[in-house]
N, C-alpha and C positions, 0 to 999 in steps of 0.2 A: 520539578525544575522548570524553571521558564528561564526563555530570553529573548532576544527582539533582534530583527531583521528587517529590515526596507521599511520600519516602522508598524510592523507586523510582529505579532505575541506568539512564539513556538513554544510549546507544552508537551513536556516528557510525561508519558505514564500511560499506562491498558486499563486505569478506573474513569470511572462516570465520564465516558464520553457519549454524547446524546446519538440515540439509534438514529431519530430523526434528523441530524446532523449528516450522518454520514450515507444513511441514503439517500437525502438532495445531494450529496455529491458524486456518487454512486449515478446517480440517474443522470446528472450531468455529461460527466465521462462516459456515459453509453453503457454501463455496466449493472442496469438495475431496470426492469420496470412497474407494471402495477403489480403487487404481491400481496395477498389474504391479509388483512392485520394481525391474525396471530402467528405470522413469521417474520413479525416486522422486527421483532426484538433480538434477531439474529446477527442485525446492524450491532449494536451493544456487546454483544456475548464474543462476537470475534475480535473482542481487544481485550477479554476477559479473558480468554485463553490463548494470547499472543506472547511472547518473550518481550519486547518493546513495542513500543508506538511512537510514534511522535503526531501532534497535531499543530497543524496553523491559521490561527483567528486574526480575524480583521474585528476590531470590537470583539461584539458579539456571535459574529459569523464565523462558523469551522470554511475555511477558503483551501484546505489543504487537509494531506493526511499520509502515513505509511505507517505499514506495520509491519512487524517480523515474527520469525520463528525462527527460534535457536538453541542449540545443546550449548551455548555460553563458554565452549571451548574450541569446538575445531570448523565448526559450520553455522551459518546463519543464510537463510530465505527471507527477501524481501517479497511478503506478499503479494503487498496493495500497496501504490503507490497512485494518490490522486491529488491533481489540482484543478481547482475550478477553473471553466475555459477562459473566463473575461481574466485570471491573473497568471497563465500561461505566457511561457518565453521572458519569465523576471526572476528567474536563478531560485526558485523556491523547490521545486523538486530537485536540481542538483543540492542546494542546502540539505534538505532531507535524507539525500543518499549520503551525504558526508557525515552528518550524523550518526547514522547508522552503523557507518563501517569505523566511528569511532568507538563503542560502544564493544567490537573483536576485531582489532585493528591488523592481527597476525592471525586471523581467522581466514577462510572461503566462506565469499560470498555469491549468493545464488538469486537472479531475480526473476522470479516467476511475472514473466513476460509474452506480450505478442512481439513478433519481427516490426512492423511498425514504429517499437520503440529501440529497438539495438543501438540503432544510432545517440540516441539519448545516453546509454547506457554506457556507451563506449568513451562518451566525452568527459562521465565521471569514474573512468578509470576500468569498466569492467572491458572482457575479453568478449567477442565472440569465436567461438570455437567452430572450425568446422565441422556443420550440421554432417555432413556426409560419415564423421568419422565419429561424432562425439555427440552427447544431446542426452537431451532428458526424456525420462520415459514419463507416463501422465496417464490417469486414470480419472476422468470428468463425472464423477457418481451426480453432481449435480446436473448436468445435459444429459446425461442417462435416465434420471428423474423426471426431467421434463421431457422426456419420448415418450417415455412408460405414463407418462399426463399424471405423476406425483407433485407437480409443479405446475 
């Protein structure tokens, strides 16, 4: 599926999205840095075993990106949500969460997130709950990897 926003091509699907795509944007957002080339294909493989994606090209340039995971009936995680910095605060990631939540519209959704972004979050509709009472549990096997210097 495609369709177009602000003049910009959004693209439904978890096939052939370029690794090298989403690591420059990955490394953009802060969330990526130098890595072996033979893990570079882990960019790719994580929308290969996603429930949805959605990506957004400028041309040729991935300038955006989310992906989910979902049991497609009562719950869905927004993994990764990323926009390149230069097209930040132009309603592209609020488009992407709307998206999403159309896709288990009477589902919970779940965004694996930093507090940095709550506010974000909160303006396309999600709750924060109070942390004191309520929250996510998390197990980082990948910062566990890179202590242990597997990374």
């Amino acid at each position: 599926m495609y369709q177009y926003f602000s003049g910009l091509i959004i693209r439904e699907g978890t096939e052939g999205v370029p690794a090298a795509e989403v690591e420059a944007l990955f490394k953009d957002v802060g969330w990526a840095g130098d890595i072996p080339p033979w893990q570079k294909e882990k960019y790719a493989l994580i929308f290969q075993n996603s429930t949805w994606a959605f990506t957004v090209w400028d041309e040729d340039n991935m300038i955006a990106m989310v992906r989910v995971i979902s049991d497609k009936i009562m719950a869905a995680n927004i993994m990764d949500l990323a926009v390149l910095s230069e097209y930040r605060g132009k309603g592209i990631g609020k488009k992407l969460v709307e998206l999403c939540v159309q896709k288990l519209p009477h589902g919970d959704w779940f965004a694996h997130t930093s507090a940095d972004n709550f506010s974000f979050y909160e303006k396309c509709g999600f709750e924060v709950r109070d942390i004191q009472r309520n929250g996510t549990c998390a197990y980082y096997g990948y910062s566990k990897a890179r202590e242990d210097g597997h990374r």
